[in-house]
N, CA, C and O of each residue as an XYZ file, in Angstrom:
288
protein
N      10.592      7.832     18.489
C      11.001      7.314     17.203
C       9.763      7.198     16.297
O       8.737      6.589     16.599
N       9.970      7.810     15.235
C       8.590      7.285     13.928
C       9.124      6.043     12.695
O      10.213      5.823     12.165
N       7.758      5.404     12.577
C       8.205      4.588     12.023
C       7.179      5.022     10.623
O       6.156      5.687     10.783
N       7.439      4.744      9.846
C       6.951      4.514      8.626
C       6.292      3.239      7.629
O       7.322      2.680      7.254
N       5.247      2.562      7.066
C       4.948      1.542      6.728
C       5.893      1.416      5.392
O       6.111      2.401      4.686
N       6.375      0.264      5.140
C       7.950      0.368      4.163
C       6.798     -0.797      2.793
O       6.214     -1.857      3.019
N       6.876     -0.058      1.594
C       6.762     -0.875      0.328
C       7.239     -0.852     -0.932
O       8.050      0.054     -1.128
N       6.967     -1.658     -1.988
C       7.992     -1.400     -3.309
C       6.943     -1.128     -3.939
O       5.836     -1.207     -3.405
N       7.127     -0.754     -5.210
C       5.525      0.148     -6.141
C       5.995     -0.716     -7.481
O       7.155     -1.090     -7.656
N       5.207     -0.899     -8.138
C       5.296     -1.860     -9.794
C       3.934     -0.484    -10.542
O       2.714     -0.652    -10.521
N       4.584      0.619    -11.052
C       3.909      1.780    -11.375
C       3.431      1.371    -12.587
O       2.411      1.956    -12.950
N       3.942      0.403    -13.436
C       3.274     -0.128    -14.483
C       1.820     -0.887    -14.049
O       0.703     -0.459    -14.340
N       2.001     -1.647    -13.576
C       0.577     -2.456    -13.159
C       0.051     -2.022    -11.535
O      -0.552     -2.794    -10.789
N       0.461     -0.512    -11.179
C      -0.650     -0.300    -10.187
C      -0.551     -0.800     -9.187
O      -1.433     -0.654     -8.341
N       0.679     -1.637     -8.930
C       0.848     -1.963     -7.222
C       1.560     -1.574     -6.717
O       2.587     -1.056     -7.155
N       1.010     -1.795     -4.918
C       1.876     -1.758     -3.777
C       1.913     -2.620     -2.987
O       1.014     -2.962     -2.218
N       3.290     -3.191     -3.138
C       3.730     -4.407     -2.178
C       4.247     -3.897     -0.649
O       5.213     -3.151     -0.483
N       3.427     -4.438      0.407
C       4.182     -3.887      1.538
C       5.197     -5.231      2.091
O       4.793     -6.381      2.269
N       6.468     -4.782      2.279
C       7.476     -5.677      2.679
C       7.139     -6.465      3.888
O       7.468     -7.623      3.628
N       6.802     -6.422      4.700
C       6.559     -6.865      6.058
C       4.947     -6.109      6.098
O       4.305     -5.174      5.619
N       4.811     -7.682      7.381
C       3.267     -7.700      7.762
C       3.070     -6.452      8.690
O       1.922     -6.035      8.536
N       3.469     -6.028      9.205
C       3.102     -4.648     10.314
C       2.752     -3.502      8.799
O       1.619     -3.024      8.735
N       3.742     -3.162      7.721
C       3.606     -2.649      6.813
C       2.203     -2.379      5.785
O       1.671     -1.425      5.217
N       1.936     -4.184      5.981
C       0.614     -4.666      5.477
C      -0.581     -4.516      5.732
O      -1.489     -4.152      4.985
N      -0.606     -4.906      7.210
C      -1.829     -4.204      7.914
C      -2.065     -2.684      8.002
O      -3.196     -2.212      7.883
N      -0.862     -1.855      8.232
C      -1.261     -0.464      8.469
C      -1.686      0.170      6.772
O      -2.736      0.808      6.694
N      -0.750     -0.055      5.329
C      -1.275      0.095      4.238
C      -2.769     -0.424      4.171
O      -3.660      0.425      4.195
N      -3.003     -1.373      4.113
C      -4.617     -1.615      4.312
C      -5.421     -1.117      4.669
O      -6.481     -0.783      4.141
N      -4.911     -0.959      5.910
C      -5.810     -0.536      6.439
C      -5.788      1.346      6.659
O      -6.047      1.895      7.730
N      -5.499      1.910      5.660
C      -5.403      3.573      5.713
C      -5.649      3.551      4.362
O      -5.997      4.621      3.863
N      -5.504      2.124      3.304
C      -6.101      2.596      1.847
C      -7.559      2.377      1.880
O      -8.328      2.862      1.050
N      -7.933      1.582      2.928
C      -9.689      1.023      2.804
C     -10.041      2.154      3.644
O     -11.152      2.573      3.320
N      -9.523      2.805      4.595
C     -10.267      4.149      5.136
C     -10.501      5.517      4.221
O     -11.087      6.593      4.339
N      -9.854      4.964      3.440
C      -9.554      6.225      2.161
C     -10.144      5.780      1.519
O      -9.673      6.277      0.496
N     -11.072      5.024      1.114
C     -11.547      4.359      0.689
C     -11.249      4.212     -0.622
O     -12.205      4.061     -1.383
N     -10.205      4.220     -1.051
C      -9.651      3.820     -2.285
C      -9.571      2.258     -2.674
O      -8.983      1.422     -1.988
N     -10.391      1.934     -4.126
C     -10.233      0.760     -4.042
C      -9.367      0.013     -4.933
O      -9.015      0.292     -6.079
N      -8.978     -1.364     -3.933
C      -7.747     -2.059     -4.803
C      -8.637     -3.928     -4.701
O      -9.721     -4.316     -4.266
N      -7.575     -4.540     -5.290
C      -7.702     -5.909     -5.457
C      -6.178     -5.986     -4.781
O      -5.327     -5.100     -4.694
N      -6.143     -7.768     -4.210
C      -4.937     -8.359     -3.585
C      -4.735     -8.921     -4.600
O      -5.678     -9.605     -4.997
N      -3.288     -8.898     -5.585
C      -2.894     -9.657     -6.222
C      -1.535    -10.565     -6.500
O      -0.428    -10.120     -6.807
N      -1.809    -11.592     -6.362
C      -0.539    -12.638     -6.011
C       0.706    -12.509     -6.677
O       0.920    -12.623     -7.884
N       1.566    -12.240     -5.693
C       2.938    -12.043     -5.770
C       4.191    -13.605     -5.874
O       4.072    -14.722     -5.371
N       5.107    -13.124     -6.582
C       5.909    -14.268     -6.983
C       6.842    -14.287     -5.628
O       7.822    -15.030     -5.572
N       6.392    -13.227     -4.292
C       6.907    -13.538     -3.251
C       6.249    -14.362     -2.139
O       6.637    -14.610     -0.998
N       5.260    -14.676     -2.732
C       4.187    -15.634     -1.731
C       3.155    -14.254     -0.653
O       2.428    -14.710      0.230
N       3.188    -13.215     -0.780
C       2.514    -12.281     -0.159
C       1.415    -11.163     -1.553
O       1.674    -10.137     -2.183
N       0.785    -11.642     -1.519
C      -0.291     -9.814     -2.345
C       0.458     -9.020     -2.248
O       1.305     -8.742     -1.399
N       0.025     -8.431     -3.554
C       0.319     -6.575     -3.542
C      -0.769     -6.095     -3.946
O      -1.451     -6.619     -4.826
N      -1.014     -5.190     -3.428
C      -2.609     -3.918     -3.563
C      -2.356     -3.500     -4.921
O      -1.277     -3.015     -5.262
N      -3.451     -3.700     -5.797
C      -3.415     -3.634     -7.585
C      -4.405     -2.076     -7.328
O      -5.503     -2.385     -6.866
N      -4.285     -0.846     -7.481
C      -5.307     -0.155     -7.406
C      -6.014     -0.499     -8.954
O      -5.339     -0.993     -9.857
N      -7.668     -0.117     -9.133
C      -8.276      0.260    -10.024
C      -7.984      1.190    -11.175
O      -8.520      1.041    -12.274
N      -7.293      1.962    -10.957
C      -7.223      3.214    -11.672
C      -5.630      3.903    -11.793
O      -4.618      3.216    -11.654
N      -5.610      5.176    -12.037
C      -4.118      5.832    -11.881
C      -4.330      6.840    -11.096
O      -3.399      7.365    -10.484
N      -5.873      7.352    -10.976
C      -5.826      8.199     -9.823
C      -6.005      7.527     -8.323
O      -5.460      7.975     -7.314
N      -6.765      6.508     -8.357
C      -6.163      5.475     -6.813
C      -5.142      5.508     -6.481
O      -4.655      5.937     -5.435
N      -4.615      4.963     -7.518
C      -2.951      4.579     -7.547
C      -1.956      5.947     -6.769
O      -1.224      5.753     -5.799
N      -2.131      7.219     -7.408
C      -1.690      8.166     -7.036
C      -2.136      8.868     -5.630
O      -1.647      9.730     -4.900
N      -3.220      8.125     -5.621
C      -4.039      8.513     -4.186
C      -2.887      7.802     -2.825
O      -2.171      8.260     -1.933
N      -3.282      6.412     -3.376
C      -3.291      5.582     -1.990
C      -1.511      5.884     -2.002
O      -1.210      5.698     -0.823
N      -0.393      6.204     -2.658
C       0.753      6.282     -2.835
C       1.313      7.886     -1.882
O       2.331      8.100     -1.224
N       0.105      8.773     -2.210
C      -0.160      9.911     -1.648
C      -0.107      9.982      0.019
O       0.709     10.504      0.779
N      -1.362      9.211      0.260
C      -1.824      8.727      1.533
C      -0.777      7.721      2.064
O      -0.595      7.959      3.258
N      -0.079      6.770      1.669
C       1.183      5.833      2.520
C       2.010      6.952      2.260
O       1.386      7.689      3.025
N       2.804      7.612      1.862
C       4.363      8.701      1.994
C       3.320      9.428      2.964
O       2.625      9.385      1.949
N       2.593     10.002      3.849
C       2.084     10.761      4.950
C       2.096      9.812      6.112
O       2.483     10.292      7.177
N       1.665      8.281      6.094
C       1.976      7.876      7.337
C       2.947      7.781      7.995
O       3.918      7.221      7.486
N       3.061      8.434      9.739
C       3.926      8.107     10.615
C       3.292      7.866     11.664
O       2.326      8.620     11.787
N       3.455      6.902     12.742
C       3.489      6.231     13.635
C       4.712      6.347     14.916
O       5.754      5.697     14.828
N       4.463      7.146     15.946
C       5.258      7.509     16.949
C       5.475      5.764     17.313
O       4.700      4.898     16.909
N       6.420      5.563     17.965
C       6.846      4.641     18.925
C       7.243      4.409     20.143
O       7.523      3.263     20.494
């Protein structure tokens, strides 16, 4: 089975919210290896969403999460 890291995108202001913490850690941690950089910015759900810098981050790190899969 593959699983996929699951998030919602706010394309106006550059974020990615990952729904769940397994989601969270693996986005993180494949946007900081990419070294694309973001800020954590506080959500009206009590969790961050990854603000990228730019629109080409943005398009990057969005790039790079739709490629992750994870066998199970």
């Amino acid at each position: 089975m593959i699983k996929r890291p699951q998030c919602a995108v706010n394309p106006s202001l550059m974020e990615i919210w990952p729904i769940d913490e397994w989601s969270r850690k693996i986005i993180i941690d494949t946007v900081s290896n990419q070294k694309i950089e973001f800020t954590l910015n506080q959500t009206t759900m009590g969790t961050p969403a990854l603000r990228m810098n730019n629109i080409e981050d943005y398009e990057k790190a969005l790039s790079t999460i739709k490629d992750i899969e994870i066998e199970n």
